[in-house]
C-alpha positions in Angstrom: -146.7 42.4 140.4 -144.3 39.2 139.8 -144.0 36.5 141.5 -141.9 33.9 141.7 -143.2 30.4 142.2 -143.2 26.4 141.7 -144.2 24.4 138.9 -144.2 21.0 138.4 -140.8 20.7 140.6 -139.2 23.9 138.5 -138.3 27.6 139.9 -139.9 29.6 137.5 -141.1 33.6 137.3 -144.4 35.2 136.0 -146.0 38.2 135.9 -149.8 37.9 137.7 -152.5 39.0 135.3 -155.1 38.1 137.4 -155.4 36.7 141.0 -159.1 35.0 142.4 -158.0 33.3 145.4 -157.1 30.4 145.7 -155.3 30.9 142.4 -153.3 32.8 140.2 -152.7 33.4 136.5 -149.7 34.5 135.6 -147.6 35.0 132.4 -144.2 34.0 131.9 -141.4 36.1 130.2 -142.2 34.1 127.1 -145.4 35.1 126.9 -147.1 31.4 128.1 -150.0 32.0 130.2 -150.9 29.6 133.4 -153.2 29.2 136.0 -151.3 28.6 139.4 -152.3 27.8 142.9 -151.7 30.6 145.6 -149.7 28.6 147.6 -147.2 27.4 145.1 -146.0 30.6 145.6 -142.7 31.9 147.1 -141.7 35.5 146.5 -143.3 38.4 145.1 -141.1 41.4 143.3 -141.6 44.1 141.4 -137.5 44.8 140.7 -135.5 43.9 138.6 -137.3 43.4 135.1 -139.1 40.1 135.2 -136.4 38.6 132.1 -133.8 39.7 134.7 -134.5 37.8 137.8 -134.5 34.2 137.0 -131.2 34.2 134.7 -129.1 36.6 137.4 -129.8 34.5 140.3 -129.0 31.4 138.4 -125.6 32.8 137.5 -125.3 33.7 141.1 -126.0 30.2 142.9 -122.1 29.3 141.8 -121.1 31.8 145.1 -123.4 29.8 147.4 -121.2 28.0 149.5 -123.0 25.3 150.4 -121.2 23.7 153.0 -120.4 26.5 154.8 -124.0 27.5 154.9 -125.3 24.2 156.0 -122.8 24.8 159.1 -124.5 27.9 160.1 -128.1 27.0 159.2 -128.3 25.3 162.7 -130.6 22.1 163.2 -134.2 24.2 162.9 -136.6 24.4 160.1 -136.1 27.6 158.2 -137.6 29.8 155.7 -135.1 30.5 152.4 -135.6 34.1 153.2 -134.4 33.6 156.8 -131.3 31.7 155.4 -130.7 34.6 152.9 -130.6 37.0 155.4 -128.0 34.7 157.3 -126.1 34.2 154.3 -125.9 37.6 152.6 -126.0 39.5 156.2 -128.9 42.0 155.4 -132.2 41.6 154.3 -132.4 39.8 151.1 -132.8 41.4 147.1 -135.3 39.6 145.3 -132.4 38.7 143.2 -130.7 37.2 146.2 -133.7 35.8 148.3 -134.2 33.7 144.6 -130.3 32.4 144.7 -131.0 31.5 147.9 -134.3 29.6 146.5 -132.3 28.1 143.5 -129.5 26.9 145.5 -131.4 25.4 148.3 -133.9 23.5 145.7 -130.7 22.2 144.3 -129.3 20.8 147.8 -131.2 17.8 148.7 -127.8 16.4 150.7 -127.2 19.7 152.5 -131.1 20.4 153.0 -134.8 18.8 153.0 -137.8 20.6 151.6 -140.5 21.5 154.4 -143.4 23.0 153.4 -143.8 26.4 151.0 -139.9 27.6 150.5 -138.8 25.9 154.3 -136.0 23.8 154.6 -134.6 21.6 157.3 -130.7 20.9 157.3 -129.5 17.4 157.2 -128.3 16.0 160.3 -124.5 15.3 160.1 -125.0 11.8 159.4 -127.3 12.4 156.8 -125.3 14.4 155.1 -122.4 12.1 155.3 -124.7 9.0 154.1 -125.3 11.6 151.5 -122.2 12.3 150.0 -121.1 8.4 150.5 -123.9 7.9 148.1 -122.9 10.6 145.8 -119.5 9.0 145.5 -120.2 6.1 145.1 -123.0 6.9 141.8 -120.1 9.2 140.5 -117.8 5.9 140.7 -120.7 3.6 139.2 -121.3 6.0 136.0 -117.7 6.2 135.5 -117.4 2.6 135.5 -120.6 2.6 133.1 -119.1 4.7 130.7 -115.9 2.8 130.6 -117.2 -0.8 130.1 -119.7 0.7 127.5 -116.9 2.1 125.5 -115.4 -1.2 125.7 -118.2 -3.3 124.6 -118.9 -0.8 121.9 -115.3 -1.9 120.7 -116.1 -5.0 120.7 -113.6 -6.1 123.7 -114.5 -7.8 126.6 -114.0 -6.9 129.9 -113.3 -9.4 132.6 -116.2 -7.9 134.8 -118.8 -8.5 132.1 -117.3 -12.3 131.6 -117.8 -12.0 135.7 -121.5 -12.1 135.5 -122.2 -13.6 131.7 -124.8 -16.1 133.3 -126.6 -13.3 134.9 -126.3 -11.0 131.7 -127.6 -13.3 129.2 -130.0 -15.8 130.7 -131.1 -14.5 134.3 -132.5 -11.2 133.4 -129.9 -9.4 135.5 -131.0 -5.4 134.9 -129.8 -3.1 137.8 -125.6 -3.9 137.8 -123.1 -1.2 136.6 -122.4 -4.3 133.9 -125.9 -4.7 132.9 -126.1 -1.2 132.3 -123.4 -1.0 130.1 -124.5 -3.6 128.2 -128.1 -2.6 127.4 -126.2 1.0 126.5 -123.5 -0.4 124.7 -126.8 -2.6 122.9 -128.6 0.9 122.1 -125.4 2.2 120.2 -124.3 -0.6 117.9 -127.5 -2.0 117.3 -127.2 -5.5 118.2 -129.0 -7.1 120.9 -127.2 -8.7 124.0 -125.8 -12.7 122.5 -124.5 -10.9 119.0 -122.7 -7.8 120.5 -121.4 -10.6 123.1 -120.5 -13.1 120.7 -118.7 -10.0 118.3 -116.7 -9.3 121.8 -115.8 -13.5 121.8 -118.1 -14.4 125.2 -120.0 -16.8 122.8 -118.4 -19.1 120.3 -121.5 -19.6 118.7 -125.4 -19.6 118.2 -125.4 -23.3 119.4 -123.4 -22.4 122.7 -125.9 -19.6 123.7 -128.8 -21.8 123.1 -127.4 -24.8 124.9 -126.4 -23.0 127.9 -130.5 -21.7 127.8 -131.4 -24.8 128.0 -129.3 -26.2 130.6 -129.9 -23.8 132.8 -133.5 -23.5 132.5 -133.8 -27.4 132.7 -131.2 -28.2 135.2 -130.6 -25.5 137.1 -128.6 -27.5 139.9 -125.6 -27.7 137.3 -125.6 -29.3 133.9 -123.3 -31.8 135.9 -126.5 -33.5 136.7 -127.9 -33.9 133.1 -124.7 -35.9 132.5 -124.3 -37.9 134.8 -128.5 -38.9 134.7 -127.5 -39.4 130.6 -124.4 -41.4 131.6 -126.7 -43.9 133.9 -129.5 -43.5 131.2 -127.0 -45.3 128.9 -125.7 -47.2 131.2 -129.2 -48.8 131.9 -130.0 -49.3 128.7 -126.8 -51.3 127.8 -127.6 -53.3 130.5 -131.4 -54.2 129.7 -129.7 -55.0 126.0 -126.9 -57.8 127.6 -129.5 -59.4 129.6 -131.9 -59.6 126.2 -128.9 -61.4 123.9 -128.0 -63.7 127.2 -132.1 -64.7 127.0 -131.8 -65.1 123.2 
């Protein structure tokens, strides 16, 4: 008997060599043994080959329309047998019932795990929160790559001179720009003020260091520090007239 089951989040197929309840070992087309629990899992076959299964029904996930099968999945929880049968319009192959596993597993927009091979469509405004997500990474990493090729250039981008205080002396970590940045870092070898003083954001060593200071010391604005060193000097000029009109 094979089986096909769950393993550390992955589809994968075995053959059972031995089963003592509540678990299983199994052997993989590879030859790897494991020991697996019962309930991880979802189909048992005995055709096609076991080398066969896993790659066809891979190949096959392309024709699951996902869309249109989240339309006629309803609002109930089903098993991915039930949706196979839906789907394909007859009981399911082992090679199909598994395409229906792969692409389901693959889905989390268009469907929610629930329980041992169960799923629960999304809700429409889930789905559309969803996709507005998707979107909206697929926009983010674009922009990533394209301010990372930049950098790595040695040009600067006006979005990275944008947020420069943030970058360099506020620890920013999770922007699109601080992103690029750290990857840009990784690929030319330079940390953060050389690759931003290569792409002209920093005249010099004494800049960057100055700027650290300011800000850690007065961070109301470095306005502050000169106009307390203007009054500073301005005291002291004064305490030195009154000492000559004594004299």
């Amino acid at each position: 008997m094979n089986v096909v089951y769950e393993e550390d989040g992955v589809i994968k197929v075995g053959s059972v060599l031995s089963s003592e309840p509540p678990a299983l070992q199994v052997e993989s087309p590879h030859g790897k043994r494991s020991k697996i629990r019962a309930d991880k899992v979802f189909l048992e076959f005995k055709q096609p080959a076991l080398a066969e299964l896993l790659p066809t029904a891979q190949k096959e996930v392309a024709e699951v329309d996902l869309d249109f099968l989240w339309e006629c999945a309803g609002t109930e929880e089903q098993s991915f047998e039930d949706l196979a049968r839906e789907f394909f319009g007859h009981a399911p192959s082992p090679i199909e019932a598994t395409t229906m596993l792969l692409a389901l597993w693959a889905a989390p927009m268009h469907f929610h795990k629930k329980g041992r091979g169960r799923f629960k469509p999304a809700s429409p405004e889930q789905l559309k929160s969803a996709q507005l997500n998707a979107e909206k990474k697929k926009r983010d990493e674009a922009r990533q790559a394209d301010l990372t090729e930049r950098l790595t250039r040695f040009e600067l981008p006006p979005e990275i001179t944008a947020r420069l205080q943030g970058l360099l002396y506020k620890g920013e970590s999770g922007s699109v720009e601080a992103k690029a940045l750290a990857e840009a870092c990784h690929r030319t070898h330079l940390s953060p003020p050389r690759l931003l003083h290569k792409c002209g954001a920093l005249k010099s060593s004494h800049d960057f260091f100055l700027t650290k200071f300011l800000l850690e010391n007065f961070p109301r604005g470095a306005r502050l520090f000169k106009r307390a060193a203007t009054r500073s000097g301005g005291r002291t000029a004064a305490r030195r007239g009154r000492r000559l009109q004594h004299r």
